[in-house]
N, C-alpha and C positions, 0 to 999 in steps of 0.2 A: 606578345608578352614574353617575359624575360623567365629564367628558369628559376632566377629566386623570387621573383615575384608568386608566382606558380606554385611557390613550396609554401611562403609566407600564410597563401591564400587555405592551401592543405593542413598548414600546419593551422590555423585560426576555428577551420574547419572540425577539426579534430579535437581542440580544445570546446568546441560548441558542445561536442556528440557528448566528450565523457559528463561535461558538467550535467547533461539533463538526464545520462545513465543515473548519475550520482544521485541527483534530486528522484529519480525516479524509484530507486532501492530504498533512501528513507522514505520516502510517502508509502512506498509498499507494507515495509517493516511498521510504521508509526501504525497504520489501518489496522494492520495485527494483532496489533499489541492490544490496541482500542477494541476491537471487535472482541478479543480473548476477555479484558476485562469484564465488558460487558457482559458477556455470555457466562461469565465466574458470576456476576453480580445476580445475573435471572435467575440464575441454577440455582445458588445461595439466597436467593429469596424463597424459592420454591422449597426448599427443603425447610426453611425455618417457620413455614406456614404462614409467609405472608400471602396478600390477597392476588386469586389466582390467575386473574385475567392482569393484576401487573407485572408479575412473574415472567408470565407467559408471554407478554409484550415484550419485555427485556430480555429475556433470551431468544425470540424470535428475530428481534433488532440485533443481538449480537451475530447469530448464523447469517444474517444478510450479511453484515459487516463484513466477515469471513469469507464471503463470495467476494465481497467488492472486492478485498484485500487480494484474493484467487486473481482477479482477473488483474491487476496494476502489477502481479510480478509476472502474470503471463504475458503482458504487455512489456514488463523489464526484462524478459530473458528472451522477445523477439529484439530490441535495443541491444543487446550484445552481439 
């Protein structure tokens, strides 16, 4: 193989990495945002007195979220 081939190949390479860093900071950031919502939305029911066990359901589905989201930029900051 030839040395521009070789670079072609590097360079294609490289263009693969950053796109799925790219895609991987917004999945991270979008889970975030989503989990934050949600966990605003349980807390915000729980204090208006709605019923306890769905409160308590929606904010516990938001702190997962908040993990998952944890673990996709710790996934994106081994990607860099």
């Amino acid at each position: 193989m030839d040395s521009a081939k070789n670079q072609a190949y590097i360079d294609a390479y490289y263009q693969t990495n950053q796109t799925h860093v790219k895609w991987s900071f917004w999945t991270s950031l979008t889970a975030l945002i989503i989990g934050l919502l949600i966990l605003t939305i349980g807390i915000g029911l729980s204090l208006i007195g709605s019923n306890t066990a769905v409160s308590t359901t929606i904010a516990a589905t938001g702190v997962l979220t908040q993990f998952i989201s944890a673990g996709f930029f710790f996934i994106y900051s081994k990607n860099l």
